[in-house]
N, C-alpha and C positions, 0 to 999 in steps of 0.2 A: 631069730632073724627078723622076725614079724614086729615083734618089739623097738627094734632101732629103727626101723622104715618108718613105724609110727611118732616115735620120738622125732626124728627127722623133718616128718611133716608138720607135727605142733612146733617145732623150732621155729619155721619156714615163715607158719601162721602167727604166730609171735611175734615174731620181724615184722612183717609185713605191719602189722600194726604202730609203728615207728615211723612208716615212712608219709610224709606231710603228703597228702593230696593235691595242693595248689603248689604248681611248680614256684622253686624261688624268683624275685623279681616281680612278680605278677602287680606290682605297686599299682594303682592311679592317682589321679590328680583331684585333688579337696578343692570344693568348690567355699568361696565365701562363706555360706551360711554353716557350714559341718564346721569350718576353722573359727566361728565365734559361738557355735555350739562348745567348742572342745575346752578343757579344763588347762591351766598353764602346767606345764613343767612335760609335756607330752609331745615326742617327737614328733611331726608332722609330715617328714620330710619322705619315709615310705607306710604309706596307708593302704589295707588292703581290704575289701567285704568279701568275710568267709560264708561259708553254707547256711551258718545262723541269718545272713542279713544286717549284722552289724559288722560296721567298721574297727579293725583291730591296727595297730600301728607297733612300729618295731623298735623291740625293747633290747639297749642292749647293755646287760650288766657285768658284774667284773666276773663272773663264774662261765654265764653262757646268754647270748642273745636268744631273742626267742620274740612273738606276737603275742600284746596285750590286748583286751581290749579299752578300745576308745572310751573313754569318759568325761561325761558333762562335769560343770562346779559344782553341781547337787549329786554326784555319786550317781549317775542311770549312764545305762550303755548307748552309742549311738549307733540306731539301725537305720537303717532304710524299707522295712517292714518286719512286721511282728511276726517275734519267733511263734513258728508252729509247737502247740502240745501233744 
C-alpha cells in the first residue's frame, strides 16, 4: 500500500514539472532597438522575458508550438541582463 502512495506522489512530481510557470499570454511589446537587434525570419508578434532575462518568442511549428529564444544575426541570445551562474 506504501508503495502506490509513493508512486503516486513521484507521478504527481513528474507532472508537475510540465507545467510552464509564466501563465500563457504573458506577451509584451518590443521596443525599436530589440526589433533591429533581432534576426529575420522570427516572429515578433508574441515576445516574452523568461527567468533567464532573455527574450524568447513563439514558435509555432507543424508538430507543436512552443518558445524559442530570441536571436541576433550573429547567433547570441537577446537578454536584458546576464544570465546568473
Amino acid at each position: 500500500m506504501n508503495v502506490m502512495r509513493y508512486l503516486g506522489i513521484a507521478a504527481i512530481l513528474g507532472l508537475s514539472a510540465c507545467v510552464s510557470t509564466t501563465p500563457e499570454g504573458q506577451t509584451e511589446e518590443l521596443s525599436e532597438e530589440v526589433r533591429a537587434l533581432a534576426a529575420p525570419n522570427q516572429d515578433l508578434t508574441q515576445v516574452r522575458i523568461e527567468s533567464d532575462g532573455c527574450y524568447w518568442y513563439r514558435y509555432e511549428g507543424r508538430v507543436e508550438t512552443t518558445f524559442l529564444p530570441l536571436m541576433t544575426r550573429d547567433n547570441r541570445m537577446i537578454c536584458v541582463r546576464a544570465p546568473t551562474t
